[in-house]
Backbone and ligand atoms as CSV (ligand in chain L), in Angstrom:
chain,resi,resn,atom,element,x,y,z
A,1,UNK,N,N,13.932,20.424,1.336
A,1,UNK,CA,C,13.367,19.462,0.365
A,1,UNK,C,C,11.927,19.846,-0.021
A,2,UNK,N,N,11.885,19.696,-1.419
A,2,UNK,CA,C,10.010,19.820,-1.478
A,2,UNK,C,C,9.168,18.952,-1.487
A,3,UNK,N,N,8.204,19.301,-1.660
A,3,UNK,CA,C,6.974,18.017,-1.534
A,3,UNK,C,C,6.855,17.893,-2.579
A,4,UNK,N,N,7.027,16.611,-2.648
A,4,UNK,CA,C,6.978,15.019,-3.276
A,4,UNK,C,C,5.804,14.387,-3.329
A,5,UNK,N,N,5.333,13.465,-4.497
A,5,UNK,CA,C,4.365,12.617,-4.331
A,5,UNK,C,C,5.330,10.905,-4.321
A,6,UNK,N,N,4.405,10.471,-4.062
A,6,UNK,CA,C,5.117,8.344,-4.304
A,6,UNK,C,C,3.900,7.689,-4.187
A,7,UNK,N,N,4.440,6.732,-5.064
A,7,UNK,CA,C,3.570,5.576,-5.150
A,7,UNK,C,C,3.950,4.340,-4.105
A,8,UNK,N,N,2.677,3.946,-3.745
A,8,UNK,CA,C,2.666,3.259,-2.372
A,8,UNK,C,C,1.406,1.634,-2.788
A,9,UNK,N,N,2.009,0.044,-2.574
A,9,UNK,CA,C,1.165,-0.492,-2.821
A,9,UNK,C,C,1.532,-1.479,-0.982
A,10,UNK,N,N,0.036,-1.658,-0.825
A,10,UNK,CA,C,-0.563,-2.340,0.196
A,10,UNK,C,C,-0.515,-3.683,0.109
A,11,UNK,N,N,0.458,-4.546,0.307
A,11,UNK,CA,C,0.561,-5.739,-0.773
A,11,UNK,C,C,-0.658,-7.206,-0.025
A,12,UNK,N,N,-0.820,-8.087,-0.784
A,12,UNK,CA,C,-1.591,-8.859,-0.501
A,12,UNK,C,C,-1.601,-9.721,0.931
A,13,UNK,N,N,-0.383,-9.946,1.128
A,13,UNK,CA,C,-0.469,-10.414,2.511
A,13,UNK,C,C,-0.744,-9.316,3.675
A,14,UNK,N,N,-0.624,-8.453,3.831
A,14,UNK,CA,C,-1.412,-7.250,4.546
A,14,UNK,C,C,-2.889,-7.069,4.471
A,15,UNK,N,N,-3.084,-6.859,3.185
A,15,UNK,CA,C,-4.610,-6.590,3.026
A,15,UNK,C,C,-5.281,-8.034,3.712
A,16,UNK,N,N,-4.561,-9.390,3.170
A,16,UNK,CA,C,-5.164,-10.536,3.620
A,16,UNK,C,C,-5.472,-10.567,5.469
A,17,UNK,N,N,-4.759,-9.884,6.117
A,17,UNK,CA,C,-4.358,-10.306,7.309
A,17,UNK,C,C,-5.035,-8.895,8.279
A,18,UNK,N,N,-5.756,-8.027,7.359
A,18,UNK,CA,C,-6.892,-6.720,7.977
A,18,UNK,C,C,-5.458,-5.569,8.520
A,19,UNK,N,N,-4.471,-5.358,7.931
A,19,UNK,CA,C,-3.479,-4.922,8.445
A,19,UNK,C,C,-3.529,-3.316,7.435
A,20,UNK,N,N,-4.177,-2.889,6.528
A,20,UNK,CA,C,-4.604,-1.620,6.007
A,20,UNK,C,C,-4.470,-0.822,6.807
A,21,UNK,N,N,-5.177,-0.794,7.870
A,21,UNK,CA,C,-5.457,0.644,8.573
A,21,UNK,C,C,-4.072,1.150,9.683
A,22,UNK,N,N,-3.827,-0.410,9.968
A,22,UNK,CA,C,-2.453,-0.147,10.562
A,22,UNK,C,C,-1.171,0.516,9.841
A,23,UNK,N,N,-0.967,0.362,8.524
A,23,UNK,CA,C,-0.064,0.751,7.581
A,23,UNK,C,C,-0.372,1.775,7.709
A,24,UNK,N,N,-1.611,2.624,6.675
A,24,UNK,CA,C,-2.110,3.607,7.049
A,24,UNK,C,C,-1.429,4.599,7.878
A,25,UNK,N,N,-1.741,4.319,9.064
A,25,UNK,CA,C,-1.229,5.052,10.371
A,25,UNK,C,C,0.000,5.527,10.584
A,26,UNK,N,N,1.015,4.386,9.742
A,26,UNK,CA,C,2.154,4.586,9.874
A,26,UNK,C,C,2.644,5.481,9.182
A,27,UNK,N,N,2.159,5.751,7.887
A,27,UNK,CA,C,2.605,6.642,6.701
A,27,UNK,C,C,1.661,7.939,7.065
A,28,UNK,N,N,1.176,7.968,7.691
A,28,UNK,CA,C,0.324,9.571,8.186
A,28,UNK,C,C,0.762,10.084,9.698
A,29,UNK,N,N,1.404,9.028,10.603
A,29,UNK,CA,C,2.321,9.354,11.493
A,29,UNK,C,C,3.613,9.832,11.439
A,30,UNK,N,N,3.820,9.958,9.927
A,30,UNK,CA,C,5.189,10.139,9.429
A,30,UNK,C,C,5.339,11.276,8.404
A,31,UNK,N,N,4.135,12.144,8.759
A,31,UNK,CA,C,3.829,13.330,8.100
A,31,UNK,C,C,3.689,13.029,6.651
A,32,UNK,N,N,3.034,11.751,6.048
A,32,UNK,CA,C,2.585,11.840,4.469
A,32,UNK,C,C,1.348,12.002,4.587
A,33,UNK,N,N,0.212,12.341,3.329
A,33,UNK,CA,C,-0.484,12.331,3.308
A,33,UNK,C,C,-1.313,11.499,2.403
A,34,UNK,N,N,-2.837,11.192,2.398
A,34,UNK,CA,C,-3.351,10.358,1.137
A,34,UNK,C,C,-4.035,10.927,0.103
A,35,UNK,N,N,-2.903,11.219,-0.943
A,35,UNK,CA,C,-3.725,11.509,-2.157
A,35,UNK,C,C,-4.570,11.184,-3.234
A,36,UNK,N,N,-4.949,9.750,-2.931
A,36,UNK,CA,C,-5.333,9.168,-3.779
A,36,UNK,C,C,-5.490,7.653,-3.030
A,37,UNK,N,N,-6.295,6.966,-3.294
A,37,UNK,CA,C,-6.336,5.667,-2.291
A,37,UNK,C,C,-7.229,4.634,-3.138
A,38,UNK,N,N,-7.092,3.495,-3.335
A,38,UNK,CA,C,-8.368,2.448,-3.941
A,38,UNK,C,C,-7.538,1.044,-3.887
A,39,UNK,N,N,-8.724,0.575,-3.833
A,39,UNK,CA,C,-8.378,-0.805,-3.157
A,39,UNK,C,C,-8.916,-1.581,-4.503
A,40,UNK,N,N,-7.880,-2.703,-5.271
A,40,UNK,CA,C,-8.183,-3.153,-6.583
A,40,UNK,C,C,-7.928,-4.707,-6.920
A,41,UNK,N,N,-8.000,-5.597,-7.053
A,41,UNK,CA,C,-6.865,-6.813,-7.612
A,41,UNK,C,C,-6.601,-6.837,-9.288
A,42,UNK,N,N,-5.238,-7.090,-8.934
A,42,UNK,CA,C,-4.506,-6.862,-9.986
A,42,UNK,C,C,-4.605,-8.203,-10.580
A,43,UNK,N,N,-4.505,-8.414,-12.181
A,43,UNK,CA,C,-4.523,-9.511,-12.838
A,43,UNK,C,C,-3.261,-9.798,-13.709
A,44,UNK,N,N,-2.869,-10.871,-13.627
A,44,UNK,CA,C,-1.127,-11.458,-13.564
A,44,UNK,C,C,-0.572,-10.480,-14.762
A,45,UNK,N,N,-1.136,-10.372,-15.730
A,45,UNK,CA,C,-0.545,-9.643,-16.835
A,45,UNK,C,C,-0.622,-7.684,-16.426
A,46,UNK,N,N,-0.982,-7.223,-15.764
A,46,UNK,CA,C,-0.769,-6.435,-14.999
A,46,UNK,C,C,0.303,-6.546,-14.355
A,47,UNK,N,N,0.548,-7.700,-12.864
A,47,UNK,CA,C,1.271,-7.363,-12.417
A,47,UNK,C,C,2.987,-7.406,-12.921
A,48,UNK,N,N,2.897,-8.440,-13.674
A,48,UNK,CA,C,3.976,-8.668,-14.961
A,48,UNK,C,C,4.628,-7.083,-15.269
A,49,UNK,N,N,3.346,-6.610,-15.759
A,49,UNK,CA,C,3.997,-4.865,-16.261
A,49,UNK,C,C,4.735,-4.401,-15.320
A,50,UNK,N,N,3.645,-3.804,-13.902
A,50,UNK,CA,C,4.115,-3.400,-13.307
A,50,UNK,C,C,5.441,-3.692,-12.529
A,51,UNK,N,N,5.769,-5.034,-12.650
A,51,UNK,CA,C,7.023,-5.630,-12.234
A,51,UNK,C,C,8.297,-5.863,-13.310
A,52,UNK,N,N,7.887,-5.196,-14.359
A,52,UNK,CA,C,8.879,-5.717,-15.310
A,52,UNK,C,C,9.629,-5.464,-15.466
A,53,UNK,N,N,10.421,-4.730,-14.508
A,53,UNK,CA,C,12.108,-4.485,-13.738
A,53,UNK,C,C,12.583,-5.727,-13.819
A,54,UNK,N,N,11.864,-6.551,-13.087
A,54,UNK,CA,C,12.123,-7.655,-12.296
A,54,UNK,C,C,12.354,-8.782,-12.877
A,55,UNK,N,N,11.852,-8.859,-13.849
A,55,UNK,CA,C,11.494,-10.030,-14.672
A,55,UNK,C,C,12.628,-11.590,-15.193
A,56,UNK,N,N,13.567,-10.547,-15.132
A,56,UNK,CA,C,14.205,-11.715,-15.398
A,56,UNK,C,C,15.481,-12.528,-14.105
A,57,UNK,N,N,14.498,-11.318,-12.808
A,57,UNK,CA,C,15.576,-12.022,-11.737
A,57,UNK,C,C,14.417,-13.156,-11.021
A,58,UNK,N,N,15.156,-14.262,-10.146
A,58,UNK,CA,C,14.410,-15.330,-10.387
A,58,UNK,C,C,13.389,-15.458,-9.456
A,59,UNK,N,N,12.877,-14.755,-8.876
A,59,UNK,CA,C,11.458,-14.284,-7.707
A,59,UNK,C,C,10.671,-13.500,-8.440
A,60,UNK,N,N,10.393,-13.454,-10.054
A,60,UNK,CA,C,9.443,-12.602,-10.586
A,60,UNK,C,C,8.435,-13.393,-10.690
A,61,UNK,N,N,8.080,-14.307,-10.726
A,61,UNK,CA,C,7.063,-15.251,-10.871
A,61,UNK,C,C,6.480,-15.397,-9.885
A,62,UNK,N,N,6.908,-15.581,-8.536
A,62,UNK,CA,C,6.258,-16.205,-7.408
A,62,UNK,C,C,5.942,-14.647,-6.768
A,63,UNK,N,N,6.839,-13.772,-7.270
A,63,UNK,CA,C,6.249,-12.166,-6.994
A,63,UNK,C,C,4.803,-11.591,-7.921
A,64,UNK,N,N,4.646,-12.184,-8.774
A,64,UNK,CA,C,3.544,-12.060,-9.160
A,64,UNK,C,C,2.421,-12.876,-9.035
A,65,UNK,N,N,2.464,-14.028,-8.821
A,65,UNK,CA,C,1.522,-14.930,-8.344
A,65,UNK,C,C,1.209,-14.310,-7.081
A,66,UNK,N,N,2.438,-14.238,-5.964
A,66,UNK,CA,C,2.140,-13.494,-4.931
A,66,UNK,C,C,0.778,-11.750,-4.741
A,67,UNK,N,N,1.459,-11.052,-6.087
A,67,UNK,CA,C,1.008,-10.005,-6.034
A,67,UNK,C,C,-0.335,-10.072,-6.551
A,68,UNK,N,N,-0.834,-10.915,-7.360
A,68,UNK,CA,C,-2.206,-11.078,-7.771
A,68,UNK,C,C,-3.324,-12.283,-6.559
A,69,UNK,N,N,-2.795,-12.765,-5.768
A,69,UNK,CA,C,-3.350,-13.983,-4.912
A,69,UNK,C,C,-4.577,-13.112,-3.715
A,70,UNK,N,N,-4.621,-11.928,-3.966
A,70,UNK,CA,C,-5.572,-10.995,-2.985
A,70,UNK,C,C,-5.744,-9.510,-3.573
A,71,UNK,N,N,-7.083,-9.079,-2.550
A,71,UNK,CA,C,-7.108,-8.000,-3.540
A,71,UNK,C,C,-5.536,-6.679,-2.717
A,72,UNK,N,N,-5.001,-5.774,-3.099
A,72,UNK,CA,C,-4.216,-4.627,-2.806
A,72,UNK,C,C,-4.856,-3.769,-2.852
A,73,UNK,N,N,-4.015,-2.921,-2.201
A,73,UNK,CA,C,-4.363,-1.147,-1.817
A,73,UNK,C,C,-3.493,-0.370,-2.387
A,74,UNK,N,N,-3.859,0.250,-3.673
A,74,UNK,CA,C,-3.169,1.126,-4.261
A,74,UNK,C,C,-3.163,3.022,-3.733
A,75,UNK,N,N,-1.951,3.655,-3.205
A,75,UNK,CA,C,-2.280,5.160,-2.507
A,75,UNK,C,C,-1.475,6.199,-3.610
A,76,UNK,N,N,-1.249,6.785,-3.478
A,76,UNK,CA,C,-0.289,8.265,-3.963
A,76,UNK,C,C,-0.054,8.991,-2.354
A,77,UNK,N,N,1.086,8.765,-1.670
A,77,UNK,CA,C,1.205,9.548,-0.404
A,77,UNK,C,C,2.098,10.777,-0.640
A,78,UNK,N,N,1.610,11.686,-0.137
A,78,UNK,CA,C,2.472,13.343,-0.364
A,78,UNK,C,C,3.099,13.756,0.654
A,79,UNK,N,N,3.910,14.496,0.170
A,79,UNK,CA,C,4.558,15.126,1.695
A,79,UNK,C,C,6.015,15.378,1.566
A,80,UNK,N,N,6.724,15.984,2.303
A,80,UNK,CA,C,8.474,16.373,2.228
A,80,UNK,C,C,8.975,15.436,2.134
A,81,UNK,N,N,9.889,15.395,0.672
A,81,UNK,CA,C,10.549,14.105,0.479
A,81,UNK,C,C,10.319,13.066,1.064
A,82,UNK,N,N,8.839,13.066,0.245
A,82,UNK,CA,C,8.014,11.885,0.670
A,82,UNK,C,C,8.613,10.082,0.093
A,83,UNK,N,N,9.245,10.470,-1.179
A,83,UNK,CA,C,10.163,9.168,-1.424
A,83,UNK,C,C,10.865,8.604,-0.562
A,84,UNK,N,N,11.755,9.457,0.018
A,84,UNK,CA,C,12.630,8.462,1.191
A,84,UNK,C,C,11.627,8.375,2.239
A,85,UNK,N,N,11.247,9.340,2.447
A,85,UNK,CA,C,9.991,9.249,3.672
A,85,UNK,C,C,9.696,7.889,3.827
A,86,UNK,N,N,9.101,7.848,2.653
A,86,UNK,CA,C,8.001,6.518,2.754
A,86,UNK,C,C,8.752,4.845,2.585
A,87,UNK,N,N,10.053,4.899,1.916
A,87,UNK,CA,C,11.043,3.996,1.949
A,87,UNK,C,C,11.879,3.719,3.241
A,88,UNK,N,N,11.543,4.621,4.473
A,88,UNK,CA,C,12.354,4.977,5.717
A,88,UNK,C,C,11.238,4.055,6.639
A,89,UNK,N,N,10.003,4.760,6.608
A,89,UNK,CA,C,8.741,4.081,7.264
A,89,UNK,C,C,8.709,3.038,6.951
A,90,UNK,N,N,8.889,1.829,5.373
A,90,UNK,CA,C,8.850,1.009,4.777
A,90,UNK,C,C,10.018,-0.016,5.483
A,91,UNK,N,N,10.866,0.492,5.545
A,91,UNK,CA,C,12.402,-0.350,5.913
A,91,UNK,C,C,12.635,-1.060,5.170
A,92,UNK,N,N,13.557,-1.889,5.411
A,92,UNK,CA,C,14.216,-2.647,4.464
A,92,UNK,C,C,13.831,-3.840,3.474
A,93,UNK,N,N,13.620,-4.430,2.078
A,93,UNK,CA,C,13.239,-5.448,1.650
A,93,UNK,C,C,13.215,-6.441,2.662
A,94,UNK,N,N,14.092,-6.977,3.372
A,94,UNK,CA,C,14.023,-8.297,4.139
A,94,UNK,C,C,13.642,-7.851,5.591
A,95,UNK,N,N,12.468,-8.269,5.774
A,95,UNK,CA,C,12.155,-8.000,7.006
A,95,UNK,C,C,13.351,-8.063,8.406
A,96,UNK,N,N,13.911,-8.997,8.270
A,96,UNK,CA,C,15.127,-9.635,9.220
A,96,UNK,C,C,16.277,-8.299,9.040
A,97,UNK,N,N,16.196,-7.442,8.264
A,97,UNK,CA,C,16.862,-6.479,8.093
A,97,UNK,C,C,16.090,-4.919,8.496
A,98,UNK,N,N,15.363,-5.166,8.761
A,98,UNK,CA,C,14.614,-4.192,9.005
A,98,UNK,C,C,14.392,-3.294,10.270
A,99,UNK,N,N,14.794,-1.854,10.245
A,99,UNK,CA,C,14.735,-1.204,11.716
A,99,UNK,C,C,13.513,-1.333,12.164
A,100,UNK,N,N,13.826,-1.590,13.705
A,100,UNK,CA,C,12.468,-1.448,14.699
A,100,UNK,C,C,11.664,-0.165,14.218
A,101,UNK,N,N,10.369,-0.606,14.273
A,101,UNK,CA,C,9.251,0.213,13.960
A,101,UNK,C,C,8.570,0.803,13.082
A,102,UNK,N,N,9.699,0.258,11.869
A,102,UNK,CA,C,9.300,0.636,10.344
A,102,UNK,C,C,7.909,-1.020,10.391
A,103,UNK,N,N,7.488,-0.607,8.974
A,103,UNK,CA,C,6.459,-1.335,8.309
A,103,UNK,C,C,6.759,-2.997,8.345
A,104,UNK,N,N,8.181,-3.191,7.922
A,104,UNK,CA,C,7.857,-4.618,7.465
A,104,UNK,C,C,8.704,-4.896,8.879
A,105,UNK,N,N,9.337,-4.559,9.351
A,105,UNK,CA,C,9.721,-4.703,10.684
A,105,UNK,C,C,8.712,-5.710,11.584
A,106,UNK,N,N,7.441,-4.430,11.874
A,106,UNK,CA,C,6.463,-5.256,12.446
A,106,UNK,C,C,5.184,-6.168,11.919
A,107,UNK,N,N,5.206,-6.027,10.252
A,107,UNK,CA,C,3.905,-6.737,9.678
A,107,UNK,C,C,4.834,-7.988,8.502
A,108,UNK,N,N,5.963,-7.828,8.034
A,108,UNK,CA,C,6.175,-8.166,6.904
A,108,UNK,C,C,6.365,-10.399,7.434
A,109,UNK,N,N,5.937,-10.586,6.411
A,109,UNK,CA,C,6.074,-12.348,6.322
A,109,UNK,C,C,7.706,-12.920,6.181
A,110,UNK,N,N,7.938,-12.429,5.183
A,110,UNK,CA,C,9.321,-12.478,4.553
A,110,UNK,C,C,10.014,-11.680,3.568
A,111,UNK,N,N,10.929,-11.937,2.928
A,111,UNK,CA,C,11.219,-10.899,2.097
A,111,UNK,C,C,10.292,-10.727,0.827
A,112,UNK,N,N,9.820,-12.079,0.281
A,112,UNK,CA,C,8.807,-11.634,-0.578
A,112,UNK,C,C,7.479,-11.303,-0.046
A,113,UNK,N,N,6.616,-11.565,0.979
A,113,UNK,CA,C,5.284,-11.520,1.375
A,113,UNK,C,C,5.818,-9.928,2.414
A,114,UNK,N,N,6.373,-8.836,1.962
A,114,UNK,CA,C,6.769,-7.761,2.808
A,114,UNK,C,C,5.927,-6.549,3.039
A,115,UNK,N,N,4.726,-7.114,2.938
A,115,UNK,CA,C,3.897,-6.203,3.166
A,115,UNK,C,C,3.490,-4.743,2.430
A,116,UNK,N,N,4.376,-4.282,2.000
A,116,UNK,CA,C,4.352,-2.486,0.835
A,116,UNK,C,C,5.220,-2.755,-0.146
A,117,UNK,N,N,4.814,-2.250,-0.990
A,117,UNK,CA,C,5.286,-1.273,-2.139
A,117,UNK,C,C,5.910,0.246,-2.040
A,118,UNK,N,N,6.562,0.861,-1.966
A,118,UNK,CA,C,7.242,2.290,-2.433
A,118,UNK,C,C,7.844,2.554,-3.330
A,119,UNK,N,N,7.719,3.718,-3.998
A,119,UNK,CA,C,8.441,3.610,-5.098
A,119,UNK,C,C,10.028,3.761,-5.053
A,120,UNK,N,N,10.824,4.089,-5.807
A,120,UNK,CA,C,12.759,4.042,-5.224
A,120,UNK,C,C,13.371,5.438,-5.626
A,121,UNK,N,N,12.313,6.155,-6.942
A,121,UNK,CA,C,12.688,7.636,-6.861
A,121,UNK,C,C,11.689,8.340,-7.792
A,122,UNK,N,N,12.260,9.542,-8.160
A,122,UNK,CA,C,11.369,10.520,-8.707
A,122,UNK,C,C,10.320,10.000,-10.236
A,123,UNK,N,N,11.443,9.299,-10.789
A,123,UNK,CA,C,11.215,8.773,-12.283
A,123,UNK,C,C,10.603,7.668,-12.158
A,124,UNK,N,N,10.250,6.733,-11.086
A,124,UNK,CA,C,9.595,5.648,-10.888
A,124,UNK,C,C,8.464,6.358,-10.267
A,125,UNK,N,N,8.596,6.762,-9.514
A,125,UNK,CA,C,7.275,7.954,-8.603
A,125,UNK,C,C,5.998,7.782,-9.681
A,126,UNK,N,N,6.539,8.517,-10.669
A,126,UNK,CA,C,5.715,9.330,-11.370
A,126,UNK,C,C,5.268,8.252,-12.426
A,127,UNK,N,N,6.061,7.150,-12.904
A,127,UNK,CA,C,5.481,6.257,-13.919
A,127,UNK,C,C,4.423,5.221,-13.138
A,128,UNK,N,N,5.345,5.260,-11.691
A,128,UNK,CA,C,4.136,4.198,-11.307
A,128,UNK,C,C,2.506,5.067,-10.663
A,129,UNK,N,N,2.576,6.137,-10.302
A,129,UNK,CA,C,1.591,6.937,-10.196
A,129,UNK,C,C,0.276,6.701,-11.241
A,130,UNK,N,N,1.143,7.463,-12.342
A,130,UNK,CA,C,0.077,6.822,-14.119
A,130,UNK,C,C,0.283,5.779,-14.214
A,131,UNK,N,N,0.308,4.991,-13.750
A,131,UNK,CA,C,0.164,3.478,-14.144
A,131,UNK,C,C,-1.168,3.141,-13.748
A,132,UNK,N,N,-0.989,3.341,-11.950
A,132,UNK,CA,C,-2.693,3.074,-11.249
A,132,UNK,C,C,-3.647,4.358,-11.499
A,133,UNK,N,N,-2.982,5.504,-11.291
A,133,UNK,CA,C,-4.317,6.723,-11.188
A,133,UNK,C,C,-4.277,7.631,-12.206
A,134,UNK,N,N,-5.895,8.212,-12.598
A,134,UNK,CA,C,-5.255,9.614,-13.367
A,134,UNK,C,C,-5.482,10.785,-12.713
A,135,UNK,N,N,-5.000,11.505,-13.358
A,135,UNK,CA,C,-5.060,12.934,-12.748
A,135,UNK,C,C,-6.337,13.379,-12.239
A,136,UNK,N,N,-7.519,13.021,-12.045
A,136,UNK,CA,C,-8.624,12.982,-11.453
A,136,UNK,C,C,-9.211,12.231,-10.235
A,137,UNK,N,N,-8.078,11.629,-9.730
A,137,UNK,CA,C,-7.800,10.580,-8.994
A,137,UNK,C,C,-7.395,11.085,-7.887
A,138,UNK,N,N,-6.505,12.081,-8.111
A,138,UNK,CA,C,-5.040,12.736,-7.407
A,138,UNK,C,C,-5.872,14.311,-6.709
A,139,UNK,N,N,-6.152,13.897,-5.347
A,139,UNK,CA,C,-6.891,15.043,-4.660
A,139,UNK,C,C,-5.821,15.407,-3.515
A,140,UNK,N,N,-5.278,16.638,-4.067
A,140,UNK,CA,C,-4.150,17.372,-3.039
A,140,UNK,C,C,-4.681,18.280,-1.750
L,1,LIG,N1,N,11.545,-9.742,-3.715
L,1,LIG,C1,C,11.542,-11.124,-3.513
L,1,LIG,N2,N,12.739,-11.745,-3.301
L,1,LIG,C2,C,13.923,-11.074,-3.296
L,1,LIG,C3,C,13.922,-9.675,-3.522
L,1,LIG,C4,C,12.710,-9.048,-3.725
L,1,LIG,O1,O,10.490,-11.751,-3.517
L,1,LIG,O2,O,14.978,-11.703,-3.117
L,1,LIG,C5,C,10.246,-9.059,-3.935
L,1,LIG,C6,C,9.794,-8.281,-2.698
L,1,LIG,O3,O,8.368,-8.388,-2.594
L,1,LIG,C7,C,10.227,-6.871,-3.018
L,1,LIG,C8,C,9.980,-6.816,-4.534
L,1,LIG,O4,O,10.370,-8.112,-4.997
L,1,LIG,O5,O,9.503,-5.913,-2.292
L,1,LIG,C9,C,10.767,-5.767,-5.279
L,1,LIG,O6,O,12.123,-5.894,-4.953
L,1,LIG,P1,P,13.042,-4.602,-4.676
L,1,LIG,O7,O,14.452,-5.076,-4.628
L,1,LIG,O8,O,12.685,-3.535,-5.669
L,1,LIG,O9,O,12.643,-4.187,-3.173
L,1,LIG,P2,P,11.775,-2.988,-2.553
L,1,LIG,O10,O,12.023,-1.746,-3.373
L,1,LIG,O11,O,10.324,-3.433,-2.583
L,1,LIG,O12,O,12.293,-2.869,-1.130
């Protein structure tokens, strides 16, 4: 497999709860790296965009209220098929589903307050990448 970049968000109930550095750890214990890192709050019509997969299933609202209610940690993590990588470390949407030792396993609230963001593949990777950073951003 080659190396991959993904987009990675730090979601508000984490950042709220000083849980950054712990995430962190997890995704650099897992052979990714940080290419890019900033810590931002997002404003509802933002997160709207960035969610606008979602929009018309019925947790887009309280997912965005959610996602704007603190500031986030926006990364670019690299590394060997770093997509699943980082979706493996991440575990499952519902915490209650989630393998021992992944991310939301041990930090996540619930299925919506789940602590990360990852992206789901190559073509999302890369849109959500330019969404937060530009290419000046992105230190390999
Ligand atoms: N979400 C939610 N309720 C649900 C499903 C999802 O609040 O029933 C939120 C949750 O924060 C999740 C995000 O919407 O991380 C995006 O959902 P997706 O199915 O893409 O899950 P992910 O890729 O984040 O595991």
């Amino acid at each position: 497999m080659a190396i991959q970049r993904t987009f990675s968000i730090i979601k508000p109930d984490a950042t709220k709860r000083n849980l950054t550095g712990k995430i962190i750890a997890k995704f650099e214990e897992a052979g990714l790296r940080i290419v890019a890192s900033k810590r931002i709050q997002l404003t509802l019509a933002q997160a709207q965009a960035f969610y606008g997969v979602h929009k018309d299933r019925p947790f887009f609202d309280e997912l965005c209220e959610f996602m704007i209610s603190e500031p986030i940690v926006v990364q670019v993590l690299e590394g060997e098929d770093a997509i699943a990588k980082n979706r493996e470390v991440m575990g499952a949407t519902n915490p209650e589903e989630a393998a021992e030792g992944t991310i939301r396993k041990e930090f996540a609230l619930s299925i919506g307050e789940n602590s990360v963001h990852g992206s789901d593949a190559p073509e999302t990777a890369a849109e959500e990448i330019a969404f937060f950073f530009s290419g000046l951003e992105l230190v390999g």
